[in-house]
N, C-alpha and C positions, 0 to 999 in steps of 0.2 A: 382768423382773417388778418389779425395784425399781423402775425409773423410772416405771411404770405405779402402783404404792402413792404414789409421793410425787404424781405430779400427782392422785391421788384425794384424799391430805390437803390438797393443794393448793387444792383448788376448794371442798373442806368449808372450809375455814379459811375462803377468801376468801368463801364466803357467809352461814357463820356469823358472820363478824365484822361482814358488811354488816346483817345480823338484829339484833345484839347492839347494835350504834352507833346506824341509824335508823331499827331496826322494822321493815325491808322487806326482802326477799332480794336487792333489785335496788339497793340504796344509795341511795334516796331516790326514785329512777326510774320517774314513773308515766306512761309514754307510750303508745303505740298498741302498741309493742314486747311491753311487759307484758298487752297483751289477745289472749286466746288465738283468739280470731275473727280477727285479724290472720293466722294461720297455717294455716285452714282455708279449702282453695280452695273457689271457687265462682261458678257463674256469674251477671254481672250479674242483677239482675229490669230489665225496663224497664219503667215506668207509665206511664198516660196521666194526663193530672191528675184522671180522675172514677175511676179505681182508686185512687189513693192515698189521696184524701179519707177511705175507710174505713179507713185507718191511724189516725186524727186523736185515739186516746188515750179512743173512747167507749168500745170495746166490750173489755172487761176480758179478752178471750182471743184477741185479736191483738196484734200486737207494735207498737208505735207508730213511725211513721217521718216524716222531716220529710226536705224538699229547702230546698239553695241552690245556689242558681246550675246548676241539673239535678242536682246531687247527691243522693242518696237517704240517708240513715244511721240506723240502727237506735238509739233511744235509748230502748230498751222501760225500761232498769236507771235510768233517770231517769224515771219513770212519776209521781213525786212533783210533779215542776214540768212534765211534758209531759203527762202524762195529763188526762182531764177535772177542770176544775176547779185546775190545776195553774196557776204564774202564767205558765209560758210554753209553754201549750195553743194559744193562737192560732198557734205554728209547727207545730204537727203536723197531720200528712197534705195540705202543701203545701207548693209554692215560696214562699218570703215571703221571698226574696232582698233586696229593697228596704228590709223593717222594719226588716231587721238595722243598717242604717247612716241610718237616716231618724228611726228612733222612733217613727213612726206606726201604730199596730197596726190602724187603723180603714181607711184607706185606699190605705194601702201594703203590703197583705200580697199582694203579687204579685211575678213573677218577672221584670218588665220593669223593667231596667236605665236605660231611655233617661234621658236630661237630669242622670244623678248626677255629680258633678267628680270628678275623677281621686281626691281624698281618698278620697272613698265609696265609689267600687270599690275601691281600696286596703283597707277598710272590710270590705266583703263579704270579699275575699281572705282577710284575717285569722279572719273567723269559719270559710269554709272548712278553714281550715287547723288552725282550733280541730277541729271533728268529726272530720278527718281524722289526728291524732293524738293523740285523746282515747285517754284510757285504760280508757272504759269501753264508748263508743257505735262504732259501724263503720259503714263504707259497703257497703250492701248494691245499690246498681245505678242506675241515673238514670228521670231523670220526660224524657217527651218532651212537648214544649210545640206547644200548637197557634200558630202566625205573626203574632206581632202584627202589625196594620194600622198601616203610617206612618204613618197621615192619624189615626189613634185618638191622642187627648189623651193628655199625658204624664202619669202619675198625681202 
């Protein structure tokens, strides 16, 4: 029983001191780790891309979702810059894989990759990898895409 009290002052200490130093209970540590949706299983959603469009942050009692690269992720708790009217509304309820590393919100909010240099994919990755260890937003399932035409112009 003693050794059982000390690692209980043990873990008080080490969190309260984490609390007392950087304000957080996790030491500064605001990852996917600390989002409790990270812990709760659950199965993919798959969308097609005319389901997800009603995600796109109009209708103020659904949850807002945006895809890259078929990723799907919940970023309702960012409703401020995602939601209508928000400045990065144009990513919600679609793949816009492309804008993310193009900057073009007008004619690149699509999910076709072709013609980007290896930077830009690199580019994409990076944002994936933003959503996916965000600390606030989750991946809730992927978008399935209808085949682009090779012969269709590179956007």
């Amino acid at each position: 029983m003693n050794l059982l009290s000390a690692l209980v002052w043990l873990v008080i200490i080490f969190f309260g001191s984490s609390y007392l130093i950087t304000q957080t209970w996790t030491w500064g540590y605001r990852g996917k780790w600390t989002n409790i949706n990270t812990y709760i299983p659950r199965r993919d959603l798959v969308f097609t891309e005319q389901e997800l469009i009603k995600y796109d942050g109009s209708n103020p009692n659904l949850p807002i979702y945006l895809a890259i690269d078929g990723d799907v992720y919940d970023v309702t708790k960012g409703r401020m810059w995602y939601g209508y009217g928000g400045s990065y509304n144009h990513f919600a309820g679609r793949d816009a894989a492309r804008a993310y590393v193009t900057g073009c919100f007008e004619d690149h909010l699509t999910h076709d990759l072709r013609g980007l240099s290896d930077a830009e994919i690199n580019g994409v990755n990076h944002w994936k990898k933003f959503y996916a260890n965000h600390h606030t937003y989750y991946r809730v399932g992927k978008v399935v895409h209808d085949p682009i035409d090779p012969k269709s112009p590179i956007p």
